[in-house]
C-alpha positions in Angstrom: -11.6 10.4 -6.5 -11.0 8.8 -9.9 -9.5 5.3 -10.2 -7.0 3.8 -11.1 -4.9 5.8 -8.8 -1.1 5.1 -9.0 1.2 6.4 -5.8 4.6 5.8 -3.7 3.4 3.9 -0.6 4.7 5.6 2.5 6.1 3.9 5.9 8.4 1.6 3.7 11.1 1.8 6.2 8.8 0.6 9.0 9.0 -2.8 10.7 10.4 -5.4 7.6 8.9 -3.8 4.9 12.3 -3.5 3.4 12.3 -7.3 3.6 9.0 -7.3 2.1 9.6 -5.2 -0.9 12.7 -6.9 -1.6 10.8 -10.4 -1.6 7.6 -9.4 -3.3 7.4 -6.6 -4.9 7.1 -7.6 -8.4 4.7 -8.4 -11.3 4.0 -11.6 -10.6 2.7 -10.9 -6.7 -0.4 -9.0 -8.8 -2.3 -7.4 -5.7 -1.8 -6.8 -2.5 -4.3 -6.0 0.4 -5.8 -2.9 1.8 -6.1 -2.9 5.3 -7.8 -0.8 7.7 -6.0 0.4 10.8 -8.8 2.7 12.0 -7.3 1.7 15.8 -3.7 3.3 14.3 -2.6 6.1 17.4 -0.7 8.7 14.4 -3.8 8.5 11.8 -7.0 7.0 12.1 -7.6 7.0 8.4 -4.3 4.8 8.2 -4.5 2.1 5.5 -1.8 -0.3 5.2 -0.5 -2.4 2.2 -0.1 -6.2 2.9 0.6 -9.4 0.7 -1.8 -12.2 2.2 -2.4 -9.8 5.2 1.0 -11.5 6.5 3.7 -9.4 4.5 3.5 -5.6 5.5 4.5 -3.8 2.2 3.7 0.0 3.9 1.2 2.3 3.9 -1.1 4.4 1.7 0.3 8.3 2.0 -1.9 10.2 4.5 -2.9 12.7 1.7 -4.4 9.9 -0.1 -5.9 7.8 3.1 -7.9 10.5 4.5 -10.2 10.4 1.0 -9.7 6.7 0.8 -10.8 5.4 4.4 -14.3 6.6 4.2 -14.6 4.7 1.1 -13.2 1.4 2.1 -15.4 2.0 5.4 -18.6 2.4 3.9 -17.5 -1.1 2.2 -15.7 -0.8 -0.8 -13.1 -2.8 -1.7 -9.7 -1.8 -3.1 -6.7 -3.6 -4.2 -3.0 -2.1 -4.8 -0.8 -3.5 -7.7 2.3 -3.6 -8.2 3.8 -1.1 -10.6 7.2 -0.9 -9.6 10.1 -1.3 -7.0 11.9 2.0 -6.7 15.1 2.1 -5.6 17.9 4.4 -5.2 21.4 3.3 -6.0 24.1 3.4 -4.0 21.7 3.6 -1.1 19.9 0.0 -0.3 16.6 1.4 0.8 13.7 0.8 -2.0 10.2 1.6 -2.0 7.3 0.6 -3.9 4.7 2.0 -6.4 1.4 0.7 -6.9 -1.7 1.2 -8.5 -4.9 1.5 -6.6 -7.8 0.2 -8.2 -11.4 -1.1 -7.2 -12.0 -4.4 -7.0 -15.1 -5.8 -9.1 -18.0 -7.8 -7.5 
């Protein structure tokens, strides 16, 4: 797997993600957090997207997470940043696209 990596997050209709990306998705947020939801019941390889580990932005695409988790398990560390909000006029639903790079020690 080659970084950077840009992709759609996934699950941006869950919980207040909507909220979320409508607050902070932009440039100046920079990153946001890759979290490991190893305990998650539909994917154990689930990774979600988070500002300050508060703001719940969605998650990274199950395609992308199964390659991904192993990584950030053996103890990597990854950050997503922001690209772009997406959104699809008339409807008020938006999504978000980030970049997925390593972070440096």
């Amino acid at each position: 797997m080659n970084f950077p990596i840009i992709i759609r997050l996934a699950g941006v209709s869950y919980g207040n993600c909507q909220a979320n990306i409508k607050q902070f998705g932009c440039k100046d947020t920079g990153y946001y957090a890759l979290m490991r939801e190893s305990d998650n019941t539909h994917d154990p390889n689930c990774i979600a997207v988070s500002l300050g580990g508060v703001w719940h932005m969605g998650y990274i695409p199950s395609w992308m997470a199964k390659d991904l988790a192993p990584l950030i398990d053996a103890g990597r560390v990854f950050n997503a940043e922001f690209v772009c909000v997406n959104e699809y006029p008339p409807y008020e639903r938006v999504g978000l696209t980030v970049r997925i790079v390593e972070a440096t020690p």
